[in-house]
N, C-alpha and C positions, 0 to 999 in steps of 0.2 A: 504494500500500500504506500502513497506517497500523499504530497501536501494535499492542499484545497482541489475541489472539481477532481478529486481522485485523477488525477493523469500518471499516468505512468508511460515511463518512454520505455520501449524496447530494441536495440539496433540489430537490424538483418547486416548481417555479413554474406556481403555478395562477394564471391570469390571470380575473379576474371582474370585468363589469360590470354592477351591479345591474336598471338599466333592457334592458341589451342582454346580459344573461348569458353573457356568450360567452368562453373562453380566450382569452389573448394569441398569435400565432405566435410561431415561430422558434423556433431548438435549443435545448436547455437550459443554459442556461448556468453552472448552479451543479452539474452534475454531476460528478464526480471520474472523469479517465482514471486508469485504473494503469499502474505502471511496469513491471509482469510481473517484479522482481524475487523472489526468495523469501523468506519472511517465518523467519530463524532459527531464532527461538524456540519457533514451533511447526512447524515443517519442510513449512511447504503451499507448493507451488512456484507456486499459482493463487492470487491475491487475487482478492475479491470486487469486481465493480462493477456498478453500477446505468446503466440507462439510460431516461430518460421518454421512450415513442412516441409516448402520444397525452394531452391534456393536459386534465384534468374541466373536462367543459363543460356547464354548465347549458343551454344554447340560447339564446333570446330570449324576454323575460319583459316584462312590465309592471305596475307595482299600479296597482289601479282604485281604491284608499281609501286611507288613512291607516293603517287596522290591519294592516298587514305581512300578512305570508304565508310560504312554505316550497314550495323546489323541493326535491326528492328525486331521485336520479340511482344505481340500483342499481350496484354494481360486478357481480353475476356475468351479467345481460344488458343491463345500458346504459337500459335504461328508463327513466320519468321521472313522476312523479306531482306533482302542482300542488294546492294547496289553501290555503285564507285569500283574502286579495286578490290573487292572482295571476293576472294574465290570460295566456294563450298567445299570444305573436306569430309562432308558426311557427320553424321548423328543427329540426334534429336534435342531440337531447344524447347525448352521449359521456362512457362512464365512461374516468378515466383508466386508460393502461396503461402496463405496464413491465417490463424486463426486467432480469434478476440473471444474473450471469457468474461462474462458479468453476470449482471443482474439483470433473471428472465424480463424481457419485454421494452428493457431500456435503449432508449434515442443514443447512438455513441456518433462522433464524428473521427474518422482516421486522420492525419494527417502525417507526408514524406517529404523531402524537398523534390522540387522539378528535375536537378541535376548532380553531379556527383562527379568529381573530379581525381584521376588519381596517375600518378608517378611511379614508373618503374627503378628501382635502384640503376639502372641504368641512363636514365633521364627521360624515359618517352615517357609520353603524356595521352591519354584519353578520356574521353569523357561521356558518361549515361545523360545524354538527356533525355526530356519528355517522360520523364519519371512518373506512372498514374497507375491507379488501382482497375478491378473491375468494377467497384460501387459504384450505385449511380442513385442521385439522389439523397435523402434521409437515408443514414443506413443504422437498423434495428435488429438489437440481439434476437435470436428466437424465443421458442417457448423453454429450450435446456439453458439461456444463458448464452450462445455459441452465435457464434458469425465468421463466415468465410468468406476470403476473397483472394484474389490475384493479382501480381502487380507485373509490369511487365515497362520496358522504354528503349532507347536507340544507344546503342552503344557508338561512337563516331569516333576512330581513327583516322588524325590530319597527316600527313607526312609517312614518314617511314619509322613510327614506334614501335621497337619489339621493347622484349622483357616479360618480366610477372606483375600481372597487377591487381592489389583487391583494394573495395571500396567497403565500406560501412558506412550502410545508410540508416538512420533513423528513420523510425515511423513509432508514430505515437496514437494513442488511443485515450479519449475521454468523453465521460458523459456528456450529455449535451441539458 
């Protein structure tokens, strides 16, 4: 449980390799368990928490030039569109997904940033933008407490960056 309006941030570690586009494994480790305590001030006896299932995966990529390129990875079916110098090495991309835990029937609002920027020990640079869920609209826990969704955005390679790269992104969840 955290302060007022019970918000609790949770960060998805998206793991990205520019040549080998593919998430990192393993559980998340930057996500918040709650204590199932009740929050006083606003009398909700369920705090909010987030859990990452599945973690955006661009697939396996290659640039064929120096002028960069753009994967694209929808969140509402996973899909994947390639364009610029991007070549297709095969496998399947995954939009992220994740689940929110509260109190049955309650209004929550998500909130991620648009873009994510991040640096290979080597110097290249890329960048996620277009960062967005599948919600649309109000989005309200069900009748167990639980809400799903997907997020999914453009990965853009300018020039000719290799290396490892991962990003951690926040996304936060609070009552409305």
């Amino acid at each position: 449980m955290t302060g007022p309006g019970h918000k609790l941030r949770a960060l998805a570690a998206l793991g990205l390799l520019p040549l080998l586009l593919a998430a990192g494994e393993g559980p998340c480790l930057l996500c918040k368990a709650t204590d199932g305590a009740t929050d006083k001030s606003t009398g909700h006896d369920i705090p909010l928490s987030i859990e990452i299932t599945t973690k955006l995966d661009f697939s396996r990529a290659a640039l064929s030039h120096s002028g960069g390129g753009q994967i694209e990875v929808d969140p509402s079916n996973g899909s994947r569109r390639m364009n610029g110098g991007i070549v297709d090495l095969g496998g399947s991309a995954l939009a992220g997904t994740a689940i929110v835990r509260g109190e049955p029937g309650r209004l929550v609002r998500i909130d991620m940033p648009t873009t994510a920027r991040m640096t290979s020990s080597t110097g290249g640079l890329v960048e996620i933008a277009d960062l967005r869920t599948s919600l649309i609209g109000n989005s309200r826990l069900d009748q167990q407490g639980r809400l799903d969704f997907s997020f999914g955005g453009k990965l853009i390679i300018r020039g000719n960056a290799s290396g490892t790269f991962r990003a951690r992104i926040p996304i936060t969840a609070q009552y409305e």
